[in-house]
N, CA, C and O atoms as CSV, one atom per row, in Angstrom:
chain,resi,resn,atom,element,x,y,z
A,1,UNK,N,N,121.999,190.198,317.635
A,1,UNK,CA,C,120.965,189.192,317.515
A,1,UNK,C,C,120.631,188.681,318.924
A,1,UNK,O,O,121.462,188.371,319.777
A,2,UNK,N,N,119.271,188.639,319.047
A,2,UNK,CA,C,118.721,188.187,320.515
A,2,UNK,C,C,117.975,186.574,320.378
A,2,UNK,O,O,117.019,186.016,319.839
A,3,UNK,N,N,119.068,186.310,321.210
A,3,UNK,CA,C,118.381,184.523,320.950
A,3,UNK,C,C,117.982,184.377,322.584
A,3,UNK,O,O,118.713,184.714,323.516
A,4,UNK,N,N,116.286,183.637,322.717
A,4,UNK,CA,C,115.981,182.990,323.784
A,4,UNK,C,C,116.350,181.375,324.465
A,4,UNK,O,O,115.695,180.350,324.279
A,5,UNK,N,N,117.342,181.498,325.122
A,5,UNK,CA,C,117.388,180.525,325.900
A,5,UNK,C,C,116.740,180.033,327.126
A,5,UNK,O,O,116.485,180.705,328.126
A,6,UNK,N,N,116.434,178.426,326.881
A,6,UNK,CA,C,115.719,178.309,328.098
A,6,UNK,C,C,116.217,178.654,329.444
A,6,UNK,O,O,117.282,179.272,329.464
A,7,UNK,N,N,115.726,178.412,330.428
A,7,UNK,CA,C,116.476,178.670,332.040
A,7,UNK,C,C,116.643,177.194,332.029
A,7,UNK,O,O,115.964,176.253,331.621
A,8,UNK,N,N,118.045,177.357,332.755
A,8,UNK,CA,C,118.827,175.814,333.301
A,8,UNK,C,C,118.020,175.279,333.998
A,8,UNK,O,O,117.281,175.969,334.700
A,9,UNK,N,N,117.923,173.627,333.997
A,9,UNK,CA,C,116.876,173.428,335.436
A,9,UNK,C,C,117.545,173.429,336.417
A,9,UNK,O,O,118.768,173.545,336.491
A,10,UNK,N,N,116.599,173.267,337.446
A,10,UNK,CA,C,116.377,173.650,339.171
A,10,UNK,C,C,117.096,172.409,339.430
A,10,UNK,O,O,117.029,171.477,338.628
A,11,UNK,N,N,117.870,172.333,340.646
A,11,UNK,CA,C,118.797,171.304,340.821
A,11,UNK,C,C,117.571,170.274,341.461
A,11,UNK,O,O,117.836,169.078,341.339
A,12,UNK,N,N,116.633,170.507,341.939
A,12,UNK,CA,C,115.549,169.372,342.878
A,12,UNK,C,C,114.250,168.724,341.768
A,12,UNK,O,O,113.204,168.108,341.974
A,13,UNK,N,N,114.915,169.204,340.592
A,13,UNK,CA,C,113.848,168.707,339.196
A,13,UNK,C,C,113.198,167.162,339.860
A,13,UNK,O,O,112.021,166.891,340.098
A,14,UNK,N,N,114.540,166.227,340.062
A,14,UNK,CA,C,113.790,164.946,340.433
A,14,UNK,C,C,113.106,164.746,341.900
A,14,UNK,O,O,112.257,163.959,342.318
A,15,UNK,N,N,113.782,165.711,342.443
A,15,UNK,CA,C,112.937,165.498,343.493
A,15,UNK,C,C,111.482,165.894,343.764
A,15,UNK,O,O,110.647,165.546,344.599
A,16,UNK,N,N,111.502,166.902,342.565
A,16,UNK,CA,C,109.842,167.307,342.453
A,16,UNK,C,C,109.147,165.931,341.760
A,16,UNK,O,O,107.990,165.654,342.077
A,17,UNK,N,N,109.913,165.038,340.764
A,17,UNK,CA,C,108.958,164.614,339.221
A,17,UNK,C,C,108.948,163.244,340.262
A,17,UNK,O,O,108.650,162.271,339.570
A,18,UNK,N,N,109.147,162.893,341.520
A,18,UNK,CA,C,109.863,161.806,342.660
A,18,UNK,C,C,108.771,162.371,343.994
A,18,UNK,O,O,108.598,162.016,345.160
A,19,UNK,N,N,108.194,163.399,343.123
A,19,UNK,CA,C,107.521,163.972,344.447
A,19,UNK,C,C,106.128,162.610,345.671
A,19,UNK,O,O,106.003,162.359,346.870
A,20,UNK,N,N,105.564,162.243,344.605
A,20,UNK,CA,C,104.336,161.522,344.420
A,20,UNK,C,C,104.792,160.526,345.355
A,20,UNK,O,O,104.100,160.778,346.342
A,21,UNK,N,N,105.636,159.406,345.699
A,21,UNK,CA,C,106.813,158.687,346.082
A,21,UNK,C,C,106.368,158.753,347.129
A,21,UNK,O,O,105.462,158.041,347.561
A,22,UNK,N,N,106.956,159.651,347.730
A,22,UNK,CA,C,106.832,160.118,349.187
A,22,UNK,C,C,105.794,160.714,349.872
A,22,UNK,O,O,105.984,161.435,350.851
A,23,UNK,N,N,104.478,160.401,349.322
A,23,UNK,CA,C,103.502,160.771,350.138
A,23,UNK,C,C,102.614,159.453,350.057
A,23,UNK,O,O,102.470,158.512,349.277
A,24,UNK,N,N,102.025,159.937,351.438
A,24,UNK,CA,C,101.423,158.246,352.217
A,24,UNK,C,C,100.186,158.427,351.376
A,24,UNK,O,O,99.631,157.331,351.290
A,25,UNK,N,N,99.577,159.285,350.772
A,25,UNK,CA,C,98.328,158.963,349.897
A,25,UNK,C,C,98.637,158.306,348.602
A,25,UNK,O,O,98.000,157.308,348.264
A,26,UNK,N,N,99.354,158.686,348.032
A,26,UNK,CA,C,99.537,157.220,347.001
A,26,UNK,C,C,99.449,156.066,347.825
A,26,UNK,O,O,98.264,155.739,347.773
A,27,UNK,N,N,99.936,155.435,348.406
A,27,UNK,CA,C,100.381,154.338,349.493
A,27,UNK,C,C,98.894,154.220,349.608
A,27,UNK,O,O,98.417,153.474,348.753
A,28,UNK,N,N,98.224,154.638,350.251
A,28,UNK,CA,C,96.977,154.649,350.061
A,28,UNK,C,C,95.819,154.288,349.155
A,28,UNK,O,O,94.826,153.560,349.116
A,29,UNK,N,N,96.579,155.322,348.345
A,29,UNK,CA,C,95.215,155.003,347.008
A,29,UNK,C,C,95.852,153.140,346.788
A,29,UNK,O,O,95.332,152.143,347.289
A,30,UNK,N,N,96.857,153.184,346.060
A,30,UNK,CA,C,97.212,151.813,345.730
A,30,UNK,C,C,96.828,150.356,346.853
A,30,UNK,O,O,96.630,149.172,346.582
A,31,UNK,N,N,96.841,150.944,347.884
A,31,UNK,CA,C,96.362,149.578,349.294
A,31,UNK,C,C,94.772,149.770,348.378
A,31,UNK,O,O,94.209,148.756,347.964
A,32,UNK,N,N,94.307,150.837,348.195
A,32,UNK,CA,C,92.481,150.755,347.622
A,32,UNK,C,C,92.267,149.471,347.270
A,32,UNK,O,O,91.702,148.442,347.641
A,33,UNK,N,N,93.472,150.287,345.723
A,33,UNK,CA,C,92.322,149.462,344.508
A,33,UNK,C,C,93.045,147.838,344.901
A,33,UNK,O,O,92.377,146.808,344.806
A,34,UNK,N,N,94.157,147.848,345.239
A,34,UNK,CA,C,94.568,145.848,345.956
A,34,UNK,C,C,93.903,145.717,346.212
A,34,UNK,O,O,93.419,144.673,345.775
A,35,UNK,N,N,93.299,146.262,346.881
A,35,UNK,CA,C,91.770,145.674,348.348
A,35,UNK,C,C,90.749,145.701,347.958
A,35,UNK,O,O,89.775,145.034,348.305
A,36,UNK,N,N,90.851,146.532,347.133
A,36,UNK,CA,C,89.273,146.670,345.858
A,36,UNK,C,C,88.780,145.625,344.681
A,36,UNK,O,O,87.681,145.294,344.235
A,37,UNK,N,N,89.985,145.315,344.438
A,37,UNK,CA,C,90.065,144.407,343.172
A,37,UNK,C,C,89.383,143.147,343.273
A,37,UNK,O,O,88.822,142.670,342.286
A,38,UNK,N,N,89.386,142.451,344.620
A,38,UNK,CA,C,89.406,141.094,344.705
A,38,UNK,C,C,87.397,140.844,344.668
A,38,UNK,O,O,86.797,139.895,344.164
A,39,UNK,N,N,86.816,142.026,345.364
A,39,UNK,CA,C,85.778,141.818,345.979
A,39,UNK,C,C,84.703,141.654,345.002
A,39,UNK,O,O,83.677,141.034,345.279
A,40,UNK,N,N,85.060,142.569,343.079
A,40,UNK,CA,C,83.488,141.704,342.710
A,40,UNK,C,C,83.515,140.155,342.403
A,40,UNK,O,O,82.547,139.411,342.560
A,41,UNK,N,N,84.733,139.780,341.954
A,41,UNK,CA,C,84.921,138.313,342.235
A,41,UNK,C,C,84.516,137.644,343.659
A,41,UNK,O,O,84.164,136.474,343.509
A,42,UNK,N,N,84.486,138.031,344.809
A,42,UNK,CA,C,84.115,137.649,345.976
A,42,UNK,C,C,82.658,137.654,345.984
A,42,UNK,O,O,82.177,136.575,346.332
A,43,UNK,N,N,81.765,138.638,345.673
A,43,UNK,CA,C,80.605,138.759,345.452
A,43,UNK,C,C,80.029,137.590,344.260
A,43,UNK,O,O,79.155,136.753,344.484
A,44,UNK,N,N,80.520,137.717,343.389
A,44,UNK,CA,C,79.881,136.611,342.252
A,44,UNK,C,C,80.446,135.305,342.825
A,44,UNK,O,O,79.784,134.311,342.525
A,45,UNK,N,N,81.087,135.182,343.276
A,45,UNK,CA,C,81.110,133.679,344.089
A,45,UNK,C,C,80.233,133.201,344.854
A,45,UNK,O,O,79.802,132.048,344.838
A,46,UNK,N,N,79.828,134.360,345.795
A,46,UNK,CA,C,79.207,134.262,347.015
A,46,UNK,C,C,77.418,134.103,346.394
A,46,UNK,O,O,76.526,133.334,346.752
A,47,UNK,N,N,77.440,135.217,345.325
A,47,UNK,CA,C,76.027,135.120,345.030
A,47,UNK,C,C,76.310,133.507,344.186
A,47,UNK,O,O,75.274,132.941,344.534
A,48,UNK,N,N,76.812,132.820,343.610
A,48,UNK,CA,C,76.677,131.512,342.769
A,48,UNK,C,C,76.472,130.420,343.618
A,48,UNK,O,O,75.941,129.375,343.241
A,49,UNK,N,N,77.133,130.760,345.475
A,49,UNK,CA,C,76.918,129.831,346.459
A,49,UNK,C,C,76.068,129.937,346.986
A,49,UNK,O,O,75.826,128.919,347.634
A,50,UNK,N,N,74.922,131.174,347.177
A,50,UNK,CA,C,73.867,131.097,347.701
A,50,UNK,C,C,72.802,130.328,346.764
A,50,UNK,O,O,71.953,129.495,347.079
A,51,UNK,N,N,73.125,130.876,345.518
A,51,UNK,CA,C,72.013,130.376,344.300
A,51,UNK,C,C,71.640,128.983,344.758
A,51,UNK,O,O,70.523,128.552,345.045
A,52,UNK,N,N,72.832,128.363,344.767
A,52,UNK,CA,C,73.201,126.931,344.795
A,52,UNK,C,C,72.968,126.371,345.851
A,52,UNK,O,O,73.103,125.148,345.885
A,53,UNK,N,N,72.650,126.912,346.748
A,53,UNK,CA,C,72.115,126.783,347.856
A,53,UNK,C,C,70.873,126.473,348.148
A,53,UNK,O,O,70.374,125.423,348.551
A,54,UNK,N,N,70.247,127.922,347.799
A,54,UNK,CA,C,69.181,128.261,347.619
A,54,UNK,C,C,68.047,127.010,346.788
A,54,UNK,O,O,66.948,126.620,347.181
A,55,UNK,N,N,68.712,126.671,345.709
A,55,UNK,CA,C,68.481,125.899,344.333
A,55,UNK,C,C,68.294,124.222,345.092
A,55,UNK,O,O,67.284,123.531,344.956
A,56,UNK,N,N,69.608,123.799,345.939
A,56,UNK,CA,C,69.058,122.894,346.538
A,56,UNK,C,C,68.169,122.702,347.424
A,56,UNK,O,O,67.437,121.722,347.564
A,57,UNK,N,N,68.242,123.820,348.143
A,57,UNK,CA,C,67.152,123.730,349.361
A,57,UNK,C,C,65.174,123.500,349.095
A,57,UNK,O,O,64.278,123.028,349.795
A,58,UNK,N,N,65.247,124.254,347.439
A,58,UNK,CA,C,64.170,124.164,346.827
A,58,UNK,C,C,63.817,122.189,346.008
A,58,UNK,O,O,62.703,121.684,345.869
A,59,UNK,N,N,64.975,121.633,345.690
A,59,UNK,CA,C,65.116,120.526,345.353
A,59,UNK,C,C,64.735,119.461,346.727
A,59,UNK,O,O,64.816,118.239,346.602
């Protein structure tokens, strides 16, 4: 009788699934979206302070 067994894993399994970790582009992407996140809130502020601005200057 022929039974298929899997292959043992590779002793660096975690160091592959750990791979991502160690490269400066994650590091990267993630500084993005931090740095990304804040700004349409910065924008809708900014446009509500000009409005308001704007709104008095017409008053």
């Amino acid at each position: 009788m022929i039974t298929s067994m899997s292959p043992p894993p590779k002793p660096g399994v975690l160091r592959e699934y750990f791979a991502d970790l160690l490269e400066p582009a994650t590091y990267r992407a993630l500084l993005f979206h931090f740095l990304a996140f804040p700004l349409p809130l910065f924008y809708f502020v900014a446009s509500v302070v000009m409005l308001a601005l704007g709104l008095g200057l017409l008053v």
